[in-house]
Residue frames as qw, qx, qy, qz and C-alpha x, y, z in Angstrom:
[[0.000, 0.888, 0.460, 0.000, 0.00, 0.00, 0.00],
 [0.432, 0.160, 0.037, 0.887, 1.29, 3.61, -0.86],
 [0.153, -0.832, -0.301, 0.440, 0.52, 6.78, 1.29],
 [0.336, 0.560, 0.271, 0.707, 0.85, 10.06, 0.08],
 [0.182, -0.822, -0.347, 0.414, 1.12, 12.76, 2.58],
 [0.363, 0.593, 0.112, 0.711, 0.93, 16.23, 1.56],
 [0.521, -0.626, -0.189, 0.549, 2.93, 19.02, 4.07],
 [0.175, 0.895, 0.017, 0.409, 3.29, 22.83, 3.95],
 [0.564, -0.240, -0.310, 0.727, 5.96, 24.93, 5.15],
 [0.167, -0.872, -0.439, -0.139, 4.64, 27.72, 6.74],
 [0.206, 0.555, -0.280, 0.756, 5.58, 31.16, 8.23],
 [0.332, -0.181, -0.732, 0.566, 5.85, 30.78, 12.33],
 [0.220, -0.638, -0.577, -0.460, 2.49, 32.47, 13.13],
 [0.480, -0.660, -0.357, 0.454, 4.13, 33.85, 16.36],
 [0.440, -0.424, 0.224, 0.759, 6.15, 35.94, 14.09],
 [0.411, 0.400, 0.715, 0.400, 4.09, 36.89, 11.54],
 [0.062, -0.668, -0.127, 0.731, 3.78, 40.31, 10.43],
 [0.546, 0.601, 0.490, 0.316, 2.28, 42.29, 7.77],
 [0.350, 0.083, 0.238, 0.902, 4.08, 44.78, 5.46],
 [0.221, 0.632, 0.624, -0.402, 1.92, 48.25, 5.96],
 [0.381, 0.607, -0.187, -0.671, 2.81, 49.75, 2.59],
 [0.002, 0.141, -0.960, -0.240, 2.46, 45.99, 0.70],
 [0.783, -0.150, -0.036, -0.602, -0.23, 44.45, 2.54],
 [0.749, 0.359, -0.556, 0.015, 1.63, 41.47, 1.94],
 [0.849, -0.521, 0.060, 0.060, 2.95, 38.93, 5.10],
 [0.095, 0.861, -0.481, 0.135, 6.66, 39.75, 5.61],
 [0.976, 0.079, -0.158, 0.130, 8.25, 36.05, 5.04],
 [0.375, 0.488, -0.656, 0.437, 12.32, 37.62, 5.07],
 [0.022, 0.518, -0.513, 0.684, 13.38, 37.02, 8.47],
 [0.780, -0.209, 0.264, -0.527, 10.60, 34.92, 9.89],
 [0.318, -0.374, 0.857, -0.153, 11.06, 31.67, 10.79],
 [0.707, 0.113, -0.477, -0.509, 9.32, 28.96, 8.38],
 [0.541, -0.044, 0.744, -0.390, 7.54, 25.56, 10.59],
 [0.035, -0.118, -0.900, -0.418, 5.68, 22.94, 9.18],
 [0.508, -0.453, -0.001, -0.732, 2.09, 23.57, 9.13],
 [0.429, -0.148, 0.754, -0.474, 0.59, 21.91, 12.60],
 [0.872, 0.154, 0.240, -0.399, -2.31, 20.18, 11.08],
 [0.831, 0.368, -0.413, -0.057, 0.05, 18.44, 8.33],
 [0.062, -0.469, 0.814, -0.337, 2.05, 16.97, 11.37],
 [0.683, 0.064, 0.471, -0.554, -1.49, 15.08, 12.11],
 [0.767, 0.519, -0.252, -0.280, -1.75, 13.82, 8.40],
 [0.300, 0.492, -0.795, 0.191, 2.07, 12.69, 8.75],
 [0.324, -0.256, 0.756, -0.507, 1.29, 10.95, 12.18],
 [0.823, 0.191, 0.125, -0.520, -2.52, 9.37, 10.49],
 [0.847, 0.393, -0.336, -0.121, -0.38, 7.73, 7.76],
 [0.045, 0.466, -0.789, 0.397, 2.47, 6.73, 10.18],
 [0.590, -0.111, 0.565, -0.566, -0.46, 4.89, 12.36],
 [0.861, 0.344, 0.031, -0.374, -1.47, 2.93, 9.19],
 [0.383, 0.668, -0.628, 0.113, 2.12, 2.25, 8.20],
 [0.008, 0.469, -0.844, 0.260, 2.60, 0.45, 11.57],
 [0.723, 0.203, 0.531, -0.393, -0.55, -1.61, 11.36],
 [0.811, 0.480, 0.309, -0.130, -0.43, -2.59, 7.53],
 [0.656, -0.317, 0.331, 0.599, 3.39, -1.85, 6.35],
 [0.298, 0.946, 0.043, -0.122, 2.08, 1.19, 4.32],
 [0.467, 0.199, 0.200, 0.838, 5.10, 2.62, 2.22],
 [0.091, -0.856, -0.379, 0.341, 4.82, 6.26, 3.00],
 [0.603, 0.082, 0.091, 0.788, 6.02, 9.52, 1.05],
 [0.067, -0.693, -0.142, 0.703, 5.83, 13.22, 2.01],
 [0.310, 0.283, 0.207, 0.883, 5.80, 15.56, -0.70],
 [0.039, -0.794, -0.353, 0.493, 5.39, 19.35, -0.75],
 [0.398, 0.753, 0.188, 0.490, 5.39, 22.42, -3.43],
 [0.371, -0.897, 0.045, 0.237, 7.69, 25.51, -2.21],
 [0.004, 0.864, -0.488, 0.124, 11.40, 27.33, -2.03],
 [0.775, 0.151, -0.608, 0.091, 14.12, 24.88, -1.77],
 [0.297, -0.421, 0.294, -0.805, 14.11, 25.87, 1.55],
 [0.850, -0.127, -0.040, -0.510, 11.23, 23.20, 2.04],
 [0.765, 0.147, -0.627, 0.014, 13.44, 20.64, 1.88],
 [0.004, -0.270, 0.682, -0.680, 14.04, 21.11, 5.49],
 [0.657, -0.063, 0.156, -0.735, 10.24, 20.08, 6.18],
 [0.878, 0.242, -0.391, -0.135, 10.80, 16.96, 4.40],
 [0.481, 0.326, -0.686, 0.439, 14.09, 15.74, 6.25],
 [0.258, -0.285, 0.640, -0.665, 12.12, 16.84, 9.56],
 [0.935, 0.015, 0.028, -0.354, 8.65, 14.03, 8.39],
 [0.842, 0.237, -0.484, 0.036, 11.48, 11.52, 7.53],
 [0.004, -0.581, 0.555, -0.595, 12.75, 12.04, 10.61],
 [0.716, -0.155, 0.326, -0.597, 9.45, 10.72, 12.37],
 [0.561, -0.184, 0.807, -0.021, 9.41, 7.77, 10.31],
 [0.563, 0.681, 0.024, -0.467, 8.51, 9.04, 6.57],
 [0.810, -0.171, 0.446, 0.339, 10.02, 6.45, 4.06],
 [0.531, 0.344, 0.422, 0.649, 10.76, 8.84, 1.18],
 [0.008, -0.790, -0.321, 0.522, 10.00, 12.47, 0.16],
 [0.335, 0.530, 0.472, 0.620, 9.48, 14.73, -3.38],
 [0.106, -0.679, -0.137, 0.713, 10.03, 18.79, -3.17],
 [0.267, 0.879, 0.387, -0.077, 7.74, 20.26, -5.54],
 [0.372, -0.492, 0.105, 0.780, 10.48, 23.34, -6.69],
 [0.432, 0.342, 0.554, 0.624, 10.13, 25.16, -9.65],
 [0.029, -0.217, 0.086, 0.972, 10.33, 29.37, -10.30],
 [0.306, -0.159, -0.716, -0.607, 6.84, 28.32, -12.52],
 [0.484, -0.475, -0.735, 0.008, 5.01, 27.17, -9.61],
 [0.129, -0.264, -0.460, 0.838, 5.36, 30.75, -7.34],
 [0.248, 0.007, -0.122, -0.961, 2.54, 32.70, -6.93],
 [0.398, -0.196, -0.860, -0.253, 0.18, 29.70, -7.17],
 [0.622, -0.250, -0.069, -0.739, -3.71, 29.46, -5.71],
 [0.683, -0.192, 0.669, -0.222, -4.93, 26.91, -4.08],
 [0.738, 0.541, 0.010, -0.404, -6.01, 25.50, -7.63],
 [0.385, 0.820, -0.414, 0.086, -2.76, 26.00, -8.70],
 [0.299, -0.571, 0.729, -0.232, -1.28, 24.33, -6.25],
 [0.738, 0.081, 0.619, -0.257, -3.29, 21.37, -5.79],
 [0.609, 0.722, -0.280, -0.172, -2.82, 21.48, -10.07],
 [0.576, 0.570, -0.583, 0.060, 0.92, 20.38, -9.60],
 [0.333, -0.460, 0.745, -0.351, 0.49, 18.59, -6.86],
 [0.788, 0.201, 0.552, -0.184, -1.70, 15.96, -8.53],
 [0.625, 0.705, -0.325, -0.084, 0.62, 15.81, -10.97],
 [0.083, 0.678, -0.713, 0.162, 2.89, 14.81, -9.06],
 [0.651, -0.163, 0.687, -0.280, 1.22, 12.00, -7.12],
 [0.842, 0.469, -0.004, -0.265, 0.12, 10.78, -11.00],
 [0.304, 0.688, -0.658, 0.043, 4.06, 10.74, -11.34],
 [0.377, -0.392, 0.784, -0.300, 4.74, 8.75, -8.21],
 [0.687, -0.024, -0.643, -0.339, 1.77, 5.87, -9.69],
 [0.532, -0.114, -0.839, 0.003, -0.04, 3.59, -7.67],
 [0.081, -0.115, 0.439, -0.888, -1.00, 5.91, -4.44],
 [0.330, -0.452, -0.750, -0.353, -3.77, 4.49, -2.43],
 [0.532, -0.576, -0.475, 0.400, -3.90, 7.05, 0.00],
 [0.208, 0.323, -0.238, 0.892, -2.88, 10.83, 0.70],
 [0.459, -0.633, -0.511, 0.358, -3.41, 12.47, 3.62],
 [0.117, 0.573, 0.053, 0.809, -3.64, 16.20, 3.87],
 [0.206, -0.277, -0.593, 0.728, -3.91, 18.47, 7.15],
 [0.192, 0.647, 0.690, -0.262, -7.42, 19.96, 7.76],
 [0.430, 0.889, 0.149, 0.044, -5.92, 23.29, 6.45],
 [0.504, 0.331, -0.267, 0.752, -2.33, 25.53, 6.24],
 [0.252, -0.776, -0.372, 0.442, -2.46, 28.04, 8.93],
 [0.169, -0.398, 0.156, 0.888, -1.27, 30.86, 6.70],
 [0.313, -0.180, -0.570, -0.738, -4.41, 30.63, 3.99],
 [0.334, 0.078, 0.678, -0.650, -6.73, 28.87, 6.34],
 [0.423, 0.214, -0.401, -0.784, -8.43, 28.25, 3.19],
 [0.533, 0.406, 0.742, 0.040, -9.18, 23.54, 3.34],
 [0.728, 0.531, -0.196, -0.387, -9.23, 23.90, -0.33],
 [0.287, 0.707, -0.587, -0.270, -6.45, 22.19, -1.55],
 [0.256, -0.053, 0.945, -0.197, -7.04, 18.50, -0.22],
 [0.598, 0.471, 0.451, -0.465, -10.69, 18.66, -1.58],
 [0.406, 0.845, -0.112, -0.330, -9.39, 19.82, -4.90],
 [0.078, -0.422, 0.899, 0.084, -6.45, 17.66, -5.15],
 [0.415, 0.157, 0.889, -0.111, -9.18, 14.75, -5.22],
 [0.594, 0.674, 0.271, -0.347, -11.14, 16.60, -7.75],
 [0.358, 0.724, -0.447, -0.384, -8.61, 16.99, -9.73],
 [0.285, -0.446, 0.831, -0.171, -7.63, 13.47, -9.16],
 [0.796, -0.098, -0.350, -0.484, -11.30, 11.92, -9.63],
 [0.371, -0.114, -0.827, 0.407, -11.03, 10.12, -6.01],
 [0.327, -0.787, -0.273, -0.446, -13.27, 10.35, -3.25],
 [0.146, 0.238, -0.523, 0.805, -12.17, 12.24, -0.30],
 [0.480, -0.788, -0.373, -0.098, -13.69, 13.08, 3.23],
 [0.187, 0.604, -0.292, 0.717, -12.66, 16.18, 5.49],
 [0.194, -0.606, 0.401, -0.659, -12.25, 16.96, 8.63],
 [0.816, -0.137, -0.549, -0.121, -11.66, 13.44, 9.77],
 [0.603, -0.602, 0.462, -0.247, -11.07, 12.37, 13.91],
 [0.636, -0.300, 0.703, -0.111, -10.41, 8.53, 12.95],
 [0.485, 0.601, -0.513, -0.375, -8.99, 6.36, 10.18],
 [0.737, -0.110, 0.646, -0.167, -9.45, 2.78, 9.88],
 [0.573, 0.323, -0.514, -0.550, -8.75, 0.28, 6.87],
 [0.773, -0.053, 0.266, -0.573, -10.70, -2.47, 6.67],
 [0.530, -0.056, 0.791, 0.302, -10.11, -6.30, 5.56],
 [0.392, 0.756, 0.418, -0.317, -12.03, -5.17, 2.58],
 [0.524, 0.037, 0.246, 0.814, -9.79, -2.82, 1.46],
 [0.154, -0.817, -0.299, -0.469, -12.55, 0.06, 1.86],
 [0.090, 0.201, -0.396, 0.892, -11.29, 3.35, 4.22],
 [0.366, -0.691, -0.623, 0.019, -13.41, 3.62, 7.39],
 [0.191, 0.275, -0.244, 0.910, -13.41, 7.03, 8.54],
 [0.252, -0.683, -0.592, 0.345, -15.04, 9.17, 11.54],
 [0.071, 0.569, 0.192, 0.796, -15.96, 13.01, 10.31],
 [0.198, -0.423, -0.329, 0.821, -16.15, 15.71, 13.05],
 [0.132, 0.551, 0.492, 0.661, -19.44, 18.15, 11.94],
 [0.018, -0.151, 0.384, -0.911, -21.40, 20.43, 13.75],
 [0.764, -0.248, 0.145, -0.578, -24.11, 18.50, 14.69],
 [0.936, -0.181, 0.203, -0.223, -22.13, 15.42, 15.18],
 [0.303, -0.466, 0.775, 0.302, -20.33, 12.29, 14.05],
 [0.875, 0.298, 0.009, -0.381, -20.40, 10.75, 10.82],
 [0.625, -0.115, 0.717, 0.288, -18.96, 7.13, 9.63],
 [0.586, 0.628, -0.390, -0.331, -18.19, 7.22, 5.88],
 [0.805, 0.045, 0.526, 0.272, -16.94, 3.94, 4.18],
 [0.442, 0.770, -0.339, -0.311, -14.27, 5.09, 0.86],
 [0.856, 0.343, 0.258, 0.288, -13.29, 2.81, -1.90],
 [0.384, -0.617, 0.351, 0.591, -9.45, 3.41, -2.37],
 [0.412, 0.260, -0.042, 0.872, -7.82, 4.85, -4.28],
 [0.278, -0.904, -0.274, -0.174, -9.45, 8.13, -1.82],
 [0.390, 0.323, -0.383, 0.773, -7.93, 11.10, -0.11],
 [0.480, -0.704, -0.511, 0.116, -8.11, 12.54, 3.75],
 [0.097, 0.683, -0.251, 0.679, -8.11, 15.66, 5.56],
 [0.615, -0.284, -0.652, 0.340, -7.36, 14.92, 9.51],
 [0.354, -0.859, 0.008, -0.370, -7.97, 16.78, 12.59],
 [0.011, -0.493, 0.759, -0.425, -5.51, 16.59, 15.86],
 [0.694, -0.406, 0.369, -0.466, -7.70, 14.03, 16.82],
 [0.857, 0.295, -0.412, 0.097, -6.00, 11.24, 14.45],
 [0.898, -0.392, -0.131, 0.151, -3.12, 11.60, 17.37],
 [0.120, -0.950, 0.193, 0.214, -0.45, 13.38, 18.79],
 [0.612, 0.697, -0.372, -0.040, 2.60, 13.67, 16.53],
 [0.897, -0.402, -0.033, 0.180, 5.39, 11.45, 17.20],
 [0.272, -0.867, 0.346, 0.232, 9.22, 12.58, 18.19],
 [0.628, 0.660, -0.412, 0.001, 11.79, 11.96, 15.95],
 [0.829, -0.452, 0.197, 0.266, 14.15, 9.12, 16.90],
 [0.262, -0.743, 0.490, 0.372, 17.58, 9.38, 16.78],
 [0.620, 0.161, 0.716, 0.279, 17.35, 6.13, 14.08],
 [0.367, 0.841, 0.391, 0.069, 14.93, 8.19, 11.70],
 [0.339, -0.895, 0.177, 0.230, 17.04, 10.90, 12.32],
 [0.243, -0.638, 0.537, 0.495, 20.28, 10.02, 10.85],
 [0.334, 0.324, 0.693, 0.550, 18.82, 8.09, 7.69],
 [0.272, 0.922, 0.271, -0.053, 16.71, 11.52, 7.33],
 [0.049, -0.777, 0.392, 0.490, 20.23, 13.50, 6.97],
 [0.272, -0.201, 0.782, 0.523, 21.47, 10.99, 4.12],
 [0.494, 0.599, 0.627, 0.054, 18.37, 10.65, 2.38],
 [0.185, 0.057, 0.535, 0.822, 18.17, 11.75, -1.00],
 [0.229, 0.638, 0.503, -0.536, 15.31, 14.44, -1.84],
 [0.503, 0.359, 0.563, 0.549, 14.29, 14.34, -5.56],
 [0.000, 0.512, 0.115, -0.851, 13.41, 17.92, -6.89],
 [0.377, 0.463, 0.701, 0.389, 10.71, 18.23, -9.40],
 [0.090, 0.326, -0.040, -0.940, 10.10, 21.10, -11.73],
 [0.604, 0.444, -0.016, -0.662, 7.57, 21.98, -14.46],
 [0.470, 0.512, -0.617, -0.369, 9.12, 19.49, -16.66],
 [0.018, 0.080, -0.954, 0.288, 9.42, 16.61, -14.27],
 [0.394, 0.209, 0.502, -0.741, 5.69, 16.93, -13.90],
 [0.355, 0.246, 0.765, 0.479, 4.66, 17.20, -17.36],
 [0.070, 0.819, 0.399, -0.405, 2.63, 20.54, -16.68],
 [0.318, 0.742, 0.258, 0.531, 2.38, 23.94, -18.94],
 [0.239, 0.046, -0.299, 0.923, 3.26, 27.07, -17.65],
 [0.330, -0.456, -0.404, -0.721, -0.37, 28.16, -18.42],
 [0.713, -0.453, -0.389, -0.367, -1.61, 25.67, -15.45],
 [0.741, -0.354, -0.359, 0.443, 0.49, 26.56, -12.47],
 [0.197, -0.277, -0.146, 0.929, 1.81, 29.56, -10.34],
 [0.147, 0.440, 0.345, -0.816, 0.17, 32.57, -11.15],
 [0.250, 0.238, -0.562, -0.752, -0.38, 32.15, -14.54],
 [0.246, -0.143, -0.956, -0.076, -2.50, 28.73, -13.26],
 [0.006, -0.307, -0.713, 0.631, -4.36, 30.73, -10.65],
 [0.185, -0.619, -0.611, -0.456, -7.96, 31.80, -10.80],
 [0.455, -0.876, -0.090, 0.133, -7.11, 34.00, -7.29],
 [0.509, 0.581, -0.165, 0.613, -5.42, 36.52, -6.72],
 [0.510, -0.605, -0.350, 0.502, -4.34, 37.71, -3.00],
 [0.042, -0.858, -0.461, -0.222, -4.64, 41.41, -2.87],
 [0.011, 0.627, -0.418, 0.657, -3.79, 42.46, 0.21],
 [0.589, -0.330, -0.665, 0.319, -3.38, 40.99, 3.85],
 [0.060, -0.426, 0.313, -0.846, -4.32, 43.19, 6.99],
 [0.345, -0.220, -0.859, 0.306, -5.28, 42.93, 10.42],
 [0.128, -0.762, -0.618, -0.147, -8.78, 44.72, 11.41],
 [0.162, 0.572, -0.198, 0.779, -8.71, 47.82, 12.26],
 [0.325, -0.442, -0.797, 0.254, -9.42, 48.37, 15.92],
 [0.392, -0.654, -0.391, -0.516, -12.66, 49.99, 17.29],
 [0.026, 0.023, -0.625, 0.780, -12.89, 52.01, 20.31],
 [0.529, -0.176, -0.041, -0.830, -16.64, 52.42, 19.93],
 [0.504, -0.034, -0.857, 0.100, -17.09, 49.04, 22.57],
 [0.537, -0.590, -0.052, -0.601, -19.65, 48.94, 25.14],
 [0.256, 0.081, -0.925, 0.270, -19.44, 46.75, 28.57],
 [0.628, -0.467, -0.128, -0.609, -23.00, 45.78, 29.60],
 [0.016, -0.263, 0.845, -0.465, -22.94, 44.85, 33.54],
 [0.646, -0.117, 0.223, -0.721, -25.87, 43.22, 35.88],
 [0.626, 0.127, 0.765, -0.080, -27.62, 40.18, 35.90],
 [0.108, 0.054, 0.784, 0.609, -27.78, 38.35, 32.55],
 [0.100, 0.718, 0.684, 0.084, -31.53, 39.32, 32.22],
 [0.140, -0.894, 0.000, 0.425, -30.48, 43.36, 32.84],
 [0.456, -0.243, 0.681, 0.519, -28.02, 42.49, 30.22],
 [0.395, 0.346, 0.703, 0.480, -29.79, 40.89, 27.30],
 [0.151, 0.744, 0.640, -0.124, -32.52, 44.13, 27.77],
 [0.101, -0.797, 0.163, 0.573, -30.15, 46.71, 28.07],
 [0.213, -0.126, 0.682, 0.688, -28.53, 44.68, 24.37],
 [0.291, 0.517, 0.721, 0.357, -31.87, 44.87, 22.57],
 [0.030, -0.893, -0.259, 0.367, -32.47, 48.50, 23.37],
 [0.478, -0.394, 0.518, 0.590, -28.80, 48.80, 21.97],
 [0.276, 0.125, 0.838, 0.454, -29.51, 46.84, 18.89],
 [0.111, 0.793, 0.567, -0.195, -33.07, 48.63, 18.80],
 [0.071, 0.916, -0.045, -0.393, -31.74, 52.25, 18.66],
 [0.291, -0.362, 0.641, 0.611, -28.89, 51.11, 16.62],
 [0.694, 0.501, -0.063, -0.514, -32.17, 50.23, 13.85],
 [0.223, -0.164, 0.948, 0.156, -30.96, 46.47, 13.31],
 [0.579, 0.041, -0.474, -0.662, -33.12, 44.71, 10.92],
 [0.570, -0.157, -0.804, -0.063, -35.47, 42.56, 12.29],
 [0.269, -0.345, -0.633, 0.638, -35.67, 44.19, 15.59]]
C-alpha cells in the first residue's frame, strides 16, 4: 500500500507580520515551521504504516528551503519524500497548487492514500485537499477524527461536523483531511534521524511533472491575493454589567436604537 502525505511549510504564526505599505505577510526574516495540522496527516499515515506496512512519502510544493520540512517528516518515520520546486510554480492558488500537486502523485503511480492536514495556517483556506481529489477523480472526506482500513480494502473514517459524528466507508484509491484528533505527533528518533540527513530528496520542476506554464503559479491561478491586513481596531465598545436578564434588555435597546433589521 502507498501513502501520500501532503505538508506545507509555513511562516511561524508567532512571528508573523504584515508589510503596511504591501499588505503582503513579511516572510524575510521569519522563521518557516511545518504547518501543525500536516504533522497530524504525517502521524494518520504513520499509524497505518505500523498496522499494515504502508510505504509512506511526504511531498510538498515551495522554495528549496522546504526541503528542510521533508528531512524533519522523515525524521518521524517518513520512508521517502518529493520537493515540488520550480520558479513556474510561485505565486500559485490553491487550484494551482493542488494542479501540480496531482501531478505529481500521477508521477509517483499507484498511491492508495494521501493524507492532507485539515488546512495551512497561513491561507486557512481547506481547499487544496478537496481539490487535489477533484482533480484526481477520487473520493475524499474532510475533517476526519479517525482512520481505519478495513479487511475489505474500503477506508473507514469518523468526520467531526457540527451537529455530530459521521462514519463514511471510501473505496481506495481516496484522499483525507485529519484533525488533531487522528493523534499526537510522534518525536523523531535518533534512528529516523540520521537516515533523514542521508536521504536523497528528488526535486521536481515543471518538466518533471509534465505541466504547462499556463496551469500553475500565477499564470495557473484563478485567485489573486490582494492584500493581507489585520482589522482595524474599534474604540466604539460597550461593557454591559448586571444580571444576565439586565443584560440581554439593556442589548436589545442597543440593537433597537442602533435600527438592526429585524428588531
Amino acid at each position: 500500500m502507498k501513502i501520500v502525505v501532503c505538508i506545507k511549510q509555513v511562516p511561524d504564526a508567532k512571528n508573523v507580520r504584515i508589510d503596511p505599505h504591501t499588505h503582503t505577510l513579511v516572510r524575510q526574516g521569519v522563521e518557516s515551521i511545518i504547518n501543525p495540522f500536516d504533522l497530524f496527516a504525517v502521524e494518520a499515515a504513520l499509524r497505518l504504516k505500523d498496522r499494515h506496512g504502508a510505504h509512506v512519502t511526504a511531498l510538498t510544493m515551495g522554495p528549496p528551503q522546504a526541503e528542510e520540512a521533508l528531512r524533519d517528516v522523515l525524521s518521524r518515520g517518513v520512508d521517502d519524500a518529493v520537493l515540488l520546486s520550480d520558479r513556474a510554480f510561485a505565486g500559485a492558488d490553491t487550484w494551482a497548487t493542488a494542479t501540480a500537486l496531482a501531478a505529481a502523485v500521477r508521477k509517483l503511480g499507484d498511491v492508495s492514500l494521501i493524507f492532507c492536514g485539515k488546512q495551512a495556517v497561513d491561507g486557512d483556506t481547506a481547499q487544496v485537499g478537496p481539490e487535489l481529489a477533484t482533480l484526481l477523480d477520487i473520493p475524499y472526506a474532510t475533517f476526519v477524527k479517525q482512520v481505519e482500513l478495513g479487511d475489505e480494502g474500503r477506508l473507514k473514517v469518523v468526520r467531526k461536523t457540527d451537529e455530530g459524528m459521521e462514519v463514511w466507508r471510501l473505496p481506495l484509491p481516496a484522499l483525507v483531511t485529519v484533525l488533531r484528533d487522528v493523534g499526537d505527533p510522534r518525536v523523531p528518533s535518533i534512528k529516523h534521524k540520521m537516515r533523514a540527513k542521508k536521504a536523497a530528496v528528488p526535486v521536481w520542476g515543471l518538466a518533471d511533472v509534465g505541466l504547462s506554464e499556463d496551469r500553475v503559479g500565477l499564470k495557473g491561478s484563478f485567485t489573486q491575493v490582494v492584500r493581507v491586513f489585520s482589522p482595524p481596531k474599534r474604540a466604539d465598545r460597550r461593557m454591559l454589567e448586571g444580571p444576565v436578564s439586565e443584560q440581554v434588555e439593556k442589548l436589545f435597546q442597543f440593537l433597537k436604537e442602533a435600527k438592526v433589521p429585524g428588531l
